[in-house]
N, C-alpha and C positions, 0 to 999 in steps of 0.2 A: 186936756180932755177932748176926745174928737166928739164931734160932732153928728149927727146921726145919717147925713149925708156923704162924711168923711166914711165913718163904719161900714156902710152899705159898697161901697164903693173899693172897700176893701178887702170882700171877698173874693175869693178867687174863681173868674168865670171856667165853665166847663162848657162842654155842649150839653145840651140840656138831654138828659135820660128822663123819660117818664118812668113809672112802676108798671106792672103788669096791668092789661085790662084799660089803662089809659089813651086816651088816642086827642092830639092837637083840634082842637075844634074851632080856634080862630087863632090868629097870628096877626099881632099888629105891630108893625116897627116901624123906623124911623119916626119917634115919638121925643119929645123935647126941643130946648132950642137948637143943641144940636146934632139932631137927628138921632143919635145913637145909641137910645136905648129900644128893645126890644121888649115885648109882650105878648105871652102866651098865656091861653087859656083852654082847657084842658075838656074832654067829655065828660068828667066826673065836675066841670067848675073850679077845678084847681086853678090859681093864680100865678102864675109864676114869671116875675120881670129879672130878664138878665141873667138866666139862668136857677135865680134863686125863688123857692116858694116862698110868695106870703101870703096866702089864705086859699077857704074854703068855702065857697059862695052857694047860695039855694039855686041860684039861675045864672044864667048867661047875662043878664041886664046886668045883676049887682056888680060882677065879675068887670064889665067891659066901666060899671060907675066906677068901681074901684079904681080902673086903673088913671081915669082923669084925675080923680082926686091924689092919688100916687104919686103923680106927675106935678100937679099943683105944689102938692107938700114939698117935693125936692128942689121946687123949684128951678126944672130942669125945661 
């Protein structure tokens, strides 16, 4: 059984397409031990690490807490 880190890991990156009306409102990479995951965050508070969406935040704080905690959980 993988693992949830194995899983995540197993999607396939793309370059990241937003939808219509979205636009990058922060950009934080080089995140983990080693260095290589990326984090965006979106003008609507979309979340989106490594290409892949995981959530929908009310603000930009919860959005940028999310991703520490992200990071913590992978233990990356």
């Amino acid at each position: 059984m993988l693992t949830f880190k194995e899983s995540f890991n197993e999607v396939v990156e793309a370059k990241l397409k937003l939808p219509k009306g979205e636009k990058v409102s922060k950009e934080i990479t080089k995140l983990g031990k080693n260095k290589d995951i990326t984090a965006v965050i979106t003008s609507k508070f979309n979340l989106y690490i490594d290409g892949v969406k995981l959530d929908k935040y009310k603000d930009q704080a919860g959005a940028e807490k999310a991703v520490k905690e992200f990071i913590k959980l992978m233990g990356a």
